[in-house]
N, C-alpha and C positions, 0 to 999 in steps of 0.2 A: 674623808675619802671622796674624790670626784666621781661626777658620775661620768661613765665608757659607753660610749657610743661608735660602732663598728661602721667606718666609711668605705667601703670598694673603690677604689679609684683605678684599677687597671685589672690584667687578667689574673696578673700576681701578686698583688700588692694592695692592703686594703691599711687605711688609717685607724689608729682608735683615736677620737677624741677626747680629751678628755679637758671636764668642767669644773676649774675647781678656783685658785686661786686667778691665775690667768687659763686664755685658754691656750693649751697644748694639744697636741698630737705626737704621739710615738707611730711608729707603720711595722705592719706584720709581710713578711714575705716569703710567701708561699714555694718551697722549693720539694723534691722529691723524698725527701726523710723526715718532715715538719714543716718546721718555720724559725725565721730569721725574723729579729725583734733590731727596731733602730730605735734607740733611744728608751730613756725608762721613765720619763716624769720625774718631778716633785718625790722627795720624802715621802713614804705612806701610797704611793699609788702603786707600786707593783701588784697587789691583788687585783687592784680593777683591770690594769693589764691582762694580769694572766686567765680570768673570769672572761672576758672579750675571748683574747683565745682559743680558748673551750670550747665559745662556742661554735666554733667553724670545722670542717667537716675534718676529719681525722687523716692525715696523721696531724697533733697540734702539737708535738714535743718544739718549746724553743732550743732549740740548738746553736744557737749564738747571739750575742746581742753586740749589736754595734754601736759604739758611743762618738755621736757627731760633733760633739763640744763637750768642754767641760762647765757650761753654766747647770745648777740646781736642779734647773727646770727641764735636763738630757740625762739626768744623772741619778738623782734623787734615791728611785727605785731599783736599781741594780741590786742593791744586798739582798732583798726581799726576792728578786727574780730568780739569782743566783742560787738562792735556802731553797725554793722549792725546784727549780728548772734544774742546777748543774751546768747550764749555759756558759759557755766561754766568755768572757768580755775585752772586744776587742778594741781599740784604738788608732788613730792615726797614732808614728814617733814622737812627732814634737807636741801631742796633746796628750801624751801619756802624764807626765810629771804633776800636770796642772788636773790630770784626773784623780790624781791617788794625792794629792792634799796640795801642790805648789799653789801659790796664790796668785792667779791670772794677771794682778797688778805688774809682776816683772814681766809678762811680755807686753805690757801696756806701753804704747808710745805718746805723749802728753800728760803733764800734768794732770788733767783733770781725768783720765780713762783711771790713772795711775791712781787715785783717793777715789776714785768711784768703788773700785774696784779691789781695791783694800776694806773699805768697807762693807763691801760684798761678799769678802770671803770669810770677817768677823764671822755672818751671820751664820755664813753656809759651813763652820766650823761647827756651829752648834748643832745644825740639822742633820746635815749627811753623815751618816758613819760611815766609815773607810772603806775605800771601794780599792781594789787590785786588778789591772790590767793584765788579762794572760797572754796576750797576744796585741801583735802592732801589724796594721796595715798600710805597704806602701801605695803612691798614685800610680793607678795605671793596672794596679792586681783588682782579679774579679774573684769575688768569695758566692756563691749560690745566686750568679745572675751579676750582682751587682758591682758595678765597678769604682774604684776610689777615684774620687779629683780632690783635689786640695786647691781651699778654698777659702786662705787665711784672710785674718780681718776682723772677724767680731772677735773671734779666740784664734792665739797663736797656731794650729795646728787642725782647727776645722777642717770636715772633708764633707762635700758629697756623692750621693750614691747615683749612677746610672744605670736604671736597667733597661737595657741596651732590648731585650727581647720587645718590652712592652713600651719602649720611646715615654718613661717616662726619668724624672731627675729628681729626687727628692736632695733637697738644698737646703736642709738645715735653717739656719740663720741666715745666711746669706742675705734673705729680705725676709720681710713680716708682710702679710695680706692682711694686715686689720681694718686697717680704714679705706678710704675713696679706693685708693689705687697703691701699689707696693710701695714698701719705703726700705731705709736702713731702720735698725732696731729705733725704736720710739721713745725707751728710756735714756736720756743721757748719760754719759758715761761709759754705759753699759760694752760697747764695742773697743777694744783693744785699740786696734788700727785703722782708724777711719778709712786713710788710704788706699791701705791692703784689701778692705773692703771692697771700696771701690770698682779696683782691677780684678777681685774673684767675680763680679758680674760679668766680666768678660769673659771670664773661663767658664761660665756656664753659657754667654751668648755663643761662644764658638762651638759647641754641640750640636746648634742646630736642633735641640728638643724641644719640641712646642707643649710636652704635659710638664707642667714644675709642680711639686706638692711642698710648701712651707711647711716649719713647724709652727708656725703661729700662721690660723689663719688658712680660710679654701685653697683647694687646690687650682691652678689655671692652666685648662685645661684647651687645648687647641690655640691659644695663642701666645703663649708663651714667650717666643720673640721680640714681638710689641710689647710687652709689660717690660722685658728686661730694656729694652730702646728705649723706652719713656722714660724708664727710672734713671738707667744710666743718663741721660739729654738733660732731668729736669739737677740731676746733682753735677751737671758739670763735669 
């Protein structure tokens, strides 16, 4: 089990991180009947999840969980969250399939995304047990604040979330913040669509939001446009 650590990063909206195999963050968002959960970790992490939770001021019931991709490391935890919470688990349309077992390899474009990512799904057949989508979300609809963009590219059917109230964007994959300065995912293979990638940078620079929160990786905060300029300039 990783260990959770509770990050505040806006008025609504606080990270957990979490420390285990890599690092991850799921985010808790605070709305008027509990909280809304994006993303669940790894296999095995939903307790340290829902233990963060807890401990923030009441009401903590999750009452939905939103899944921003269908990689391991967004997904993992839902059955665990599900058994104890009853939380909805929602989806973008076209990430539904590839959440509930399709193997990310068919919306891969390239040869090499396409064996990466077969071999990724080997593994993640062993770990994950079956997750069900009760619900799909289109772009543009706002569920407790937050609003969908789609943001395809690393996985066919990626979305991120805007909360419009607190100017902040949580973007999923879209980029990683691990090293010097933001990049595309750092494992090869790992991203579907290179291209598609590409252009979802753009559908977050057109927001205009200068707070972005990655799941891999701090959050950046006030200057958010320059990071996506840079990135976008240094990949062409």
């Amino acid at each position: 089990m990783p260990v959770a650590r509770l990050r505040p990063i806006s008025s609504h909206v606080a990270a957990v991180d979490l420390q285990g195999r890599f690092q991850v963050a799921a985010f808790l968002v605070r709305h008027d009947r509990g909280l809304l959960l994006v993303d669940a970790g790894f296999p095995g992490w939903g307790f340290a999840i829902l233990t963060a939770a807890s401990s923030l001021p009441a009401p903590t019931e999750v009452t939905e969980l939103i899944l921003t991709n269908a990689h391991a490391d967004h997904i993992g935890g839902t059955p665990e969250i599900v058994e104890h919470t009853g939380a909805r688990v929602l989806s973008s349309v076209p990430e539904k399939p590839y959440i509930e077992g399709t193997s990310l390899a068919r919306g891969a474009r390239g040869w090499f995304p396409k064996v990466a990512l077969t071999l990724n799904h080997m593994n993640r057949k062993r770990e994950v047990p079956p997750i069900t989508v009760d619900g799909t979300l289109e772009p543009g609809e706002t569920l407790r604040g937050l609003e969908v963009l789609a943001i395809p590219g690393h996985t066919p059917g990626q979305i991120a979330l805007w909360h419009r109230a607190d100017g902040l964007l949580l973007t999923s994959d879209a980029f990683f913040n691990v090293s010097e300065s933001p990049s595309l995912d750092p494992v090869p293979g790992m991203t579907a669509d290179t291209q598609a990638a590409r252009e979802s940078l753009a559908v977050l620079q057109a927001t205009g939001v200068e707070d972005l929160a990655p799941t891999h990786g701090p959050a950046i905060l006030g200057d958010g446009q320059a990071s996506l300029q840079a990135l976008r300039a240094q990949l062409g």
